[in-house]
PyMOL commands that place a pseudoatom at each C-alpha (Angstrom):
pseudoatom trace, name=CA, resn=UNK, resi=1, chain=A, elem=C, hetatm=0, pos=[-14.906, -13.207, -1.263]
pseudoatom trace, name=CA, resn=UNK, resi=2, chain=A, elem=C, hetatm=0, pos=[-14.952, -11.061, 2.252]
pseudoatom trace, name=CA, resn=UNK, resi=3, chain=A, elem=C, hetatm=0, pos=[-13.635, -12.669, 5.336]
pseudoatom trace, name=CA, resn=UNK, resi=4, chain=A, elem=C, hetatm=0, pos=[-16.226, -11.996, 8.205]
pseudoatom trace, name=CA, resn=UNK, resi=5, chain=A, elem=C, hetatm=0, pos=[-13.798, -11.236, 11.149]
pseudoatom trace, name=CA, resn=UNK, resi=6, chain=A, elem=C, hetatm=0, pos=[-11.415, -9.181, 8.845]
pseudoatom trace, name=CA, resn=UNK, resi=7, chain=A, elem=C, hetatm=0, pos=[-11.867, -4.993, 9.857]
pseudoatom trace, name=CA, resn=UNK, resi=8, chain=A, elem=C, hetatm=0, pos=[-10.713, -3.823, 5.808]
pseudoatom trace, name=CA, resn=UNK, resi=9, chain=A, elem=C, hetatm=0, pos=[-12.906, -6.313, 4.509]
pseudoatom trace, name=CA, resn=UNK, resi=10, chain=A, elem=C, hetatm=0, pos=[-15.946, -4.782, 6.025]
pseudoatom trace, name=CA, resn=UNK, resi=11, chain=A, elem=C, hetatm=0, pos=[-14.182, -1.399, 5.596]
pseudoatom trace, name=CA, resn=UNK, resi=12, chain=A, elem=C, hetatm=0, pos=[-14.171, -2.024, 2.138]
pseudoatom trace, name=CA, resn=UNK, resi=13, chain=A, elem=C, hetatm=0, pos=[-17.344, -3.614, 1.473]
pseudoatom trace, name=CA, resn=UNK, resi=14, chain=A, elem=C, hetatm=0, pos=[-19.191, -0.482, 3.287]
pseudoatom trace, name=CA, resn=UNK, resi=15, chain=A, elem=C, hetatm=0, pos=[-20.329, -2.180, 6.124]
pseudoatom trace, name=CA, resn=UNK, resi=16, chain=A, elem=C, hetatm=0, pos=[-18.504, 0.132, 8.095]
pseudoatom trace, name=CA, resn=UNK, resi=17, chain=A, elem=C, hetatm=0, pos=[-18.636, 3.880, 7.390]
pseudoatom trace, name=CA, resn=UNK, resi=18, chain=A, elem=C, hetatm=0, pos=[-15.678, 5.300, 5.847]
pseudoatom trace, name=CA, resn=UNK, resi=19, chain=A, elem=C, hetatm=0, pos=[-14.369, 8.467, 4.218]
pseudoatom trace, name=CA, resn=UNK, resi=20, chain=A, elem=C, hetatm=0, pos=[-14.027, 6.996, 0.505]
pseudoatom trace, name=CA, resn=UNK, resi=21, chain=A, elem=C, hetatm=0, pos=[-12.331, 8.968, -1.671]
pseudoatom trace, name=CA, resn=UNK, resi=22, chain=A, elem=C, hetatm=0, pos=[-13.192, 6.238, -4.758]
pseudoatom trace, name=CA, resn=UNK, resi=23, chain=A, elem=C, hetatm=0, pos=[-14.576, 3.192, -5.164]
pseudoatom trace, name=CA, resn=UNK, resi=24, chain=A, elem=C, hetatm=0, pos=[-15.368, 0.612, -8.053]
pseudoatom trace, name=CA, resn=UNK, resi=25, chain=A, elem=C, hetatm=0, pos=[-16.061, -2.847, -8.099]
pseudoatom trace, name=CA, resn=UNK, resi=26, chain=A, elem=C, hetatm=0, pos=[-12.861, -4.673, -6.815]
pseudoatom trace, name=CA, resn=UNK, resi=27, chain=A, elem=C, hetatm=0, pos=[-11.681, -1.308, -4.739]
pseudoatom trace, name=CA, resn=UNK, resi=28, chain=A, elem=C, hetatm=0, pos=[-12.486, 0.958, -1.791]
pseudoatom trace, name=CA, resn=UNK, resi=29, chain=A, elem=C, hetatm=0, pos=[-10.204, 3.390, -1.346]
pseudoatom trace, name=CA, resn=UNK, resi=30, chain=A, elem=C, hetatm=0, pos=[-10.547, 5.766, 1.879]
pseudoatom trace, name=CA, resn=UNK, resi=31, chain=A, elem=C, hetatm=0, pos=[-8.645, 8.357, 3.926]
pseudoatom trace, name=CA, resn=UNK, resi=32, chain=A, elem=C, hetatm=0, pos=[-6.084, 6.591, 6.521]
pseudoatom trace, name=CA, resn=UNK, resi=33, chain=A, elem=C, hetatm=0, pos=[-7.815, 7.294, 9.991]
pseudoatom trace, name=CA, resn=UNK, resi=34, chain=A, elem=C, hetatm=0, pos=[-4.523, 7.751, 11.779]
pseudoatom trace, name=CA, resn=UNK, resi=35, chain=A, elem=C, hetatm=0, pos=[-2.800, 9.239, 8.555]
pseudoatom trace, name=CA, resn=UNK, resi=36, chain=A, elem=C, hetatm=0, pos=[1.001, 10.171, 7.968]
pseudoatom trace, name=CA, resn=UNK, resi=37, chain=A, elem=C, hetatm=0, pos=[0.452, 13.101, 6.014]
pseudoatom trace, name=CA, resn=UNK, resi=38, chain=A, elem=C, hetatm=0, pos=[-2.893, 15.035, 4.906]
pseudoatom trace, name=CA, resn=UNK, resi=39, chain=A, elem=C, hetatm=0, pos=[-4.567, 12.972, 2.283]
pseudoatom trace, name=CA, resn=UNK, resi=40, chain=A, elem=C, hetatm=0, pos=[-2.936, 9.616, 3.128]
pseudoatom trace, name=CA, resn=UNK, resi=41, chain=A, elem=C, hetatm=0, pos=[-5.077, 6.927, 2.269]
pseudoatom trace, name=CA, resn=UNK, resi=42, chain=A, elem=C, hetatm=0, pos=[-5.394, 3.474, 1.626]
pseudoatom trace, name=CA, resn=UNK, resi=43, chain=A, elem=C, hetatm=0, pos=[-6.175, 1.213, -1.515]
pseudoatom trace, name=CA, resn=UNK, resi=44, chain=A, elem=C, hetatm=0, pos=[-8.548, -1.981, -0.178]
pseudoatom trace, name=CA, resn=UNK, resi=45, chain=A, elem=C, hetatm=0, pos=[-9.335, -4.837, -2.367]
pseudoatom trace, name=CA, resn=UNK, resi=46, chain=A, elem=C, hetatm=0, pos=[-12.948, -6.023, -1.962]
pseudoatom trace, name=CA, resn=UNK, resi=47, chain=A, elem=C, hetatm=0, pos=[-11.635, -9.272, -2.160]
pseudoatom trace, name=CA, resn=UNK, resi=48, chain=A, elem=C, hetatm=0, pos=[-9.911, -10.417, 0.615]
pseudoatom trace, name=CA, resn=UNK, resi=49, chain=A, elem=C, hetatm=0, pos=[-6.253, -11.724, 0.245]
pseudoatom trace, name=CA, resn=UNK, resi=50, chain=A, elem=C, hetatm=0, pos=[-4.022, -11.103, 3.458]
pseudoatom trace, name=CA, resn=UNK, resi=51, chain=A, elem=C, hetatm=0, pos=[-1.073, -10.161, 1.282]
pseudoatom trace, name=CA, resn=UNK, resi=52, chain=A, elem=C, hetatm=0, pos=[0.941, -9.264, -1.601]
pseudoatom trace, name=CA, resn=UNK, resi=53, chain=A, elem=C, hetatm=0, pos=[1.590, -13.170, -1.787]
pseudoatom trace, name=CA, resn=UNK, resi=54, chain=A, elem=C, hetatm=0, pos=[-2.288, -13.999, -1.732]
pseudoatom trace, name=CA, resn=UNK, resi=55, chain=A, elem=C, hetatm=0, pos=[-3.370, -11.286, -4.075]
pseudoatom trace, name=CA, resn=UNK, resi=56, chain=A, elem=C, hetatm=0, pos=[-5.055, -12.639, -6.948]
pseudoatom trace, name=CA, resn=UNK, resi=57, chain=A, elem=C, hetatm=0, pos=[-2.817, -11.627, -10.278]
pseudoatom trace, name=CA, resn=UNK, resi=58, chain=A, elem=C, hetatm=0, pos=[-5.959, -10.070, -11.757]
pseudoatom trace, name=CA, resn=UNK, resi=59, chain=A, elem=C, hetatm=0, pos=[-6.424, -7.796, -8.855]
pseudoatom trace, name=CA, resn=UNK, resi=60, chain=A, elem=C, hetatm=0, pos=[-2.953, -6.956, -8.610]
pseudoatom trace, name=CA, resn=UNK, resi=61, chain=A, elem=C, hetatm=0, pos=[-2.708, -5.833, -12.050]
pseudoatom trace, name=CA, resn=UNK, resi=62, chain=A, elem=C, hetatm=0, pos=[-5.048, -3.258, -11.307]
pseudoatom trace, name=CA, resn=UNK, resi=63, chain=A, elem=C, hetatm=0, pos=[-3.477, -1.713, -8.458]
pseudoatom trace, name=CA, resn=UNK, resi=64, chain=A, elem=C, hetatm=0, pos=[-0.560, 0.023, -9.737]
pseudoatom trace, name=CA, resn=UNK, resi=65, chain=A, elem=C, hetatm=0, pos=[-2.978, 1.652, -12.319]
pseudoatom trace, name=CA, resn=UNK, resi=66, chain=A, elem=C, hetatm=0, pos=[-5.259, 2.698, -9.708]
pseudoatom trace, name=CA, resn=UNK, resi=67, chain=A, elem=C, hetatm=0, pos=[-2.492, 3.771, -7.262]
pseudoatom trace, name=CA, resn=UNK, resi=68, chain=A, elem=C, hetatm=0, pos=[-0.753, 6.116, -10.055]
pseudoatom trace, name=CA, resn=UNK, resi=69, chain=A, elem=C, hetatm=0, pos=[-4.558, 7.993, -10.989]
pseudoatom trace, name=CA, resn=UNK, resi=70, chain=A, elem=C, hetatm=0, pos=[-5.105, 8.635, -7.333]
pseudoatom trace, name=CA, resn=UNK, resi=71, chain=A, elem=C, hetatm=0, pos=[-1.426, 9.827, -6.671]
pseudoatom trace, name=CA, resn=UNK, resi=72, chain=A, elem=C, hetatm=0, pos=[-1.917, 12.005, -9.184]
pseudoatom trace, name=CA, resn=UNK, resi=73, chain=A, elem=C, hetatm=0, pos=[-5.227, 13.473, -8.118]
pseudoatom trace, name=CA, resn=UNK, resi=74, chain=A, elem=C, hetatm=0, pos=[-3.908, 13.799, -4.637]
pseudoatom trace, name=CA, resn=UNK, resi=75, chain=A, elem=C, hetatm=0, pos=[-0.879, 15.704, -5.356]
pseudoatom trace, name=CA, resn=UNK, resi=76, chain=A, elem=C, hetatm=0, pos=[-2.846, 18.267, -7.811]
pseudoatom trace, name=CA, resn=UNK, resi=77, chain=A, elem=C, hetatm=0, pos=[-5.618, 18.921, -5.390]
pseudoatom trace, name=CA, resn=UNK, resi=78, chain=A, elem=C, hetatm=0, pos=[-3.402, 19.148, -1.916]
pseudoatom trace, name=CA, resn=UNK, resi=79, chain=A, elem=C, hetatm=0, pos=[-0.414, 20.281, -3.356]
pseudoatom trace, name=CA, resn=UNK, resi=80, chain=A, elem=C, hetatm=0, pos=[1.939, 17.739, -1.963]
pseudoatom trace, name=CA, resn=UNK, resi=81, chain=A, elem=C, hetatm=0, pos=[5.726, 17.534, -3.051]
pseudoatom trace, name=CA, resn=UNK, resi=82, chain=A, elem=C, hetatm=0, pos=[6.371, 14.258, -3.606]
pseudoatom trace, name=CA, resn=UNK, resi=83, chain=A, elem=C, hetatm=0, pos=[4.563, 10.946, -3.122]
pseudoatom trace, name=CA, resn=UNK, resi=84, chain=A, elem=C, hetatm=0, pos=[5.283, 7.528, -1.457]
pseudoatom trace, name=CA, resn=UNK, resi=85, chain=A, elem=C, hetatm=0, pos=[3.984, 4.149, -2.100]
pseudoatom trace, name=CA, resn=UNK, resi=86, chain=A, elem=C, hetatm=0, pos=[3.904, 2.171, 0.708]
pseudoatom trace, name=CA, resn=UNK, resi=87, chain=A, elem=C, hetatm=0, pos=[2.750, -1.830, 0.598]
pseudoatom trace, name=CA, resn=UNK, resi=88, chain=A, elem=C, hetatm=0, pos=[4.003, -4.185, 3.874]
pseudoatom trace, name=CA, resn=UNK, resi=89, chain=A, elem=C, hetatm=0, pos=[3.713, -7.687, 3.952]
pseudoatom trace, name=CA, resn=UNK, resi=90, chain=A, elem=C, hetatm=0, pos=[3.885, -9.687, 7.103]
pseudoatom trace, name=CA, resn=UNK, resi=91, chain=A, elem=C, hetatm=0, pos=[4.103, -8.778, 10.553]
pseudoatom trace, name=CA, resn=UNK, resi=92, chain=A, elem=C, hetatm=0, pos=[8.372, -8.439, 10.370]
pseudoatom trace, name=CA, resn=UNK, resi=93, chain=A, elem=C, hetatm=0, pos=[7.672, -6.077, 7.482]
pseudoatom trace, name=CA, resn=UNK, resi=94, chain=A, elem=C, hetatm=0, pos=[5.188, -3.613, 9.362]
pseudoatom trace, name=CA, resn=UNK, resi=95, chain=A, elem=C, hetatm=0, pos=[1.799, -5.240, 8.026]
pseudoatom trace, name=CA, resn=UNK, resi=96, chain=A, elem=C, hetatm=0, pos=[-0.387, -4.923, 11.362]
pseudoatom trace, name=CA, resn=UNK, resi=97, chain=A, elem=C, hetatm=0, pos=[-3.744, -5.755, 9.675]
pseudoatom trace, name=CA, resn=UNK, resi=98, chain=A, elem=C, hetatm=0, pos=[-3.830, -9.088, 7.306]
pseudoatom trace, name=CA, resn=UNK, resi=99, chain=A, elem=C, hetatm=0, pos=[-5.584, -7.704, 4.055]
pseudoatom trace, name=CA, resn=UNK, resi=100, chain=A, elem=C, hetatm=0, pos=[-3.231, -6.306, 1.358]
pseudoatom trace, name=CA, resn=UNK, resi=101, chain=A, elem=C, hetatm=0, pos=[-3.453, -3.060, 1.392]
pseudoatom trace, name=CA, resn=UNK, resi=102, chain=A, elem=C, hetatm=0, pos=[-1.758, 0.110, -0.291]
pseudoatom trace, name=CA, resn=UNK, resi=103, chain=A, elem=C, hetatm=0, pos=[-0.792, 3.746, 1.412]
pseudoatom trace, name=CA, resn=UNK, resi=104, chain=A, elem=C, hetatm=0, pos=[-1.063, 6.164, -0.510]
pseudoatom trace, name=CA, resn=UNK, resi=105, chain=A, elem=C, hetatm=0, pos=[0.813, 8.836, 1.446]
pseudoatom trace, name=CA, resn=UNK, resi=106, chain=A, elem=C, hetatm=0, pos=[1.113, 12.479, 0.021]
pseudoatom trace, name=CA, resn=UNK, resi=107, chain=A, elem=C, hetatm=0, pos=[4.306, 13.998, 0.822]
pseudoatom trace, name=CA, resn=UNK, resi=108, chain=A, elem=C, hetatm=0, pos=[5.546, 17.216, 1.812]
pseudoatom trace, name=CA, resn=UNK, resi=109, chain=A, elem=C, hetatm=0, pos=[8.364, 19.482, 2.443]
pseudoatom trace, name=CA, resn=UNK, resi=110, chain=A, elem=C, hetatm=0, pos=[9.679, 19.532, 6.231]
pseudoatom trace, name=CA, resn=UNK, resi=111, chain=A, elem=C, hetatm=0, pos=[6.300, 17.345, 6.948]
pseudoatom trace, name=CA, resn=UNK, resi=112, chain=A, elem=C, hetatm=0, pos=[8.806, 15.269, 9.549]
pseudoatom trace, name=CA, resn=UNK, resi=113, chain=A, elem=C, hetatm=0, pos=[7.597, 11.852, 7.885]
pseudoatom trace, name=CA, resn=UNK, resi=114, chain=A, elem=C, hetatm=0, pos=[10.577, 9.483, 7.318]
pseudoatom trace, name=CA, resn=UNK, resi=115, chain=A, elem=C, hetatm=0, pos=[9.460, 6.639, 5.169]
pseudoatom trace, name=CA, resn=UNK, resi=116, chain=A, elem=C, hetatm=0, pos=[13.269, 5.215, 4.861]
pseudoatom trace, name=CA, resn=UNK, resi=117, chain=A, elem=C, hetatm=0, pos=[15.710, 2.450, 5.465]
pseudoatom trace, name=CA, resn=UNK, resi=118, chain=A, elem=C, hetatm=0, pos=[19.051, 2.210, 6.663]
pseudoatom trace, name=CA, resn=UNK, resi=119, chain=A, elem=C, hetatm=0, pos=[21.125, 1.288, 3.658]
pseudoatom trace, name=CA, resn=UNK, resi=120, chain=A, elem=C, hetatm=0, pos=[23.943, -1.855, 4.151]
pseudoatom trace, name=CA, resn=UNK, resi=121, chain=A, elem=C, hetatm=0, pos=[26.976, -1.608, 1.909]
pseudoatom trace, name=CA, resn=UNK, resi=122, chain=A, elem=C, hetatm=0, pos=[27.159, -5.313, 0.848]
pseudoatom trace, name=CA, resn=UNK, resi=123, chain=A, elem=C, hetatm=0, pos=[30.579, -6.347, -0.506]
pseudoatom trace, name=CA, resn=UNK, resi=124, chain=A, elem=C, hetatm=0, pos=[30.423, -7.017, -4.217]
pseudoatom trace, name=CA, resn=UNK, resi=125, chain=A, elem=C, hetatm=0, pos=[31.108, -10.787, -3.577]
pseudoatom trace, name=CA, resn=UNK, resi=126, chain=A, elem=C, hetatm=0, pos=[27.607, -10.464, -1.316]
pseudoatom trace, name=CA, resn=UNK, resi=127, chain=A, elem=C, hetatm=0, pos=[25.804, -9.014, -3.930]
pseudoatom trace, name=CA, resn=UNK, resi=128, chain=A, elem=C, hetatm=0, pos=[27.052, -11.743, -6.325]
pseudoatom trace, name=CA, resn=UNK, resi=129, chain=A, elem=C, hetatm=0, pos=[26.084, -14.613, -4.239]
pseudoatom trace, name=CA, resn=UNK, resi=130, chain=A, elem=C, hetatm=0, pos=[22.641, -13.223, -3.996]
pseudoatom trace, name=CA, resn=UNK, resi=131, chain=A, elem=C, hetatm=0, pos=[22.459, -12.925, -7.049]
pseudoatom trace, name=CA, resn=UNK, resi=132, chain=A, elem=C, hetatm=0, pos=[23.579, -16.265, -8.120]
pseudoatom trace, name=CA, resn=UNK, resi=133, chain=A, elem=C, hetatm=0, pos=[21.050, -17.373, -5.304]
pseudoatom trace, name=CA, resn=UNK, resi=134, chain=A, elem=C, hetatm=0, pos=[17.882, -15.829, -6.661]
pseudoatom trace, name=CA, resn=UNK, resi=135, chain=A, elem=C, hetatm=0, pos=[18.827, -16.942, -10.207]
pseudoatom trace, name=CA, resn=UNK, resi=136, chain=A, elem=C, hetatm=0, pos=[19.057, -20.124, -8.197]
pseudoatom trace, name=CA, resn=UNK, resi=137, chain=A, elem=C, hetatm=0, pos=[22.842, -20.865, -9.968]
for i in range(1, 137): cmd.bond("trace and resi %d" % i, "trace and resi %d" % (i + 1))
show_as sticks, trace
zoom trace
C-alpha cells in the first residue's frame, strides 16, 4: 500500500525517475540525491510505513539482509573503507521525510563525514535504573 502525497513512495514505486541501483518486489533502492559519500544510497520499502515503529515485521526482516548484500557490493566496487548504517525515526531523531528508510552510506578515509554522537558517562546507579526501567522492575 503507497500513500499518494508521500515523495519515497512514488520514488519507490517508479513513478518518479530514479537512479536504482536494485529493486525487487517490496524494495527500491537508489542513489541518495544529496549523498554523504559516493555511493550513498537509500533502501525504500514499496510499502509505505512512516517508520521503524510502523514497519511491517515481514518487511523488516528483510532489510538487514538486503542492507548487508548491498554494503557489500558497494564497498567491493567503490572501494570504500568502512560502512555506516544509518536508520532515523522521528523528526527529534533526524527523520525529515515520513517513510522508513535506510542509508546506506559508503565510507572513506579523511572523507570529512562524521556520522557520531557525543557519548554521556552515566553513573553506574543511572545505568542500573534504566535498566531496571526497561525490564520494567
Amino acid at each position: 500500500m503507497t500513500k499518494s502525497d508521500c515523495i519515497f513512495c512514488k520514488l519507490a514505486n517508479g513513478e518518479i525517475p530514479t537512479r536504482s541501483i536494485y529493486e525487487d518486489e517490496d524494495f527500491n533502492v537508489i542513489l541518495d540525491m544529496n549523498p554523504a559519500t559516493k555511493g550513498h544510497a537509500l533502501i525504500l520499502p514499496k510499502q509505505h510505513a512512516d517508520n521503524l515503529y510502523d514497519l511491517p515485521d515481514d518487511v523488516a526482516a528483510k532489510i538487514l539482509p538486503l542492507a548487508k548484500k548491498l554494503a557489500t557490493k558497494l564497498t567491493e566496487t567503490l572501494k570504500a573503507d568502512g560502512f555506516n548504517l544509518v536508520q532515523n525515526n522521528k523528526e527529534c531523531a533526524g527523520q525529515t521525510v515520513n517513510h522508513f528508510h535506510l542509508h546506506l552510506i559508503p565510507r572513506y578515509e579523511n572523507d570529512g563525514q562524521r556520522i557520531l554522537w557525543n557519548p554521556t558517562t552515566p553513573s553506574a546507579e543511572e545505568l542500573d535504573a534504566t535498566l531496571n526501567t526497561i525490564k520494567g522492575n
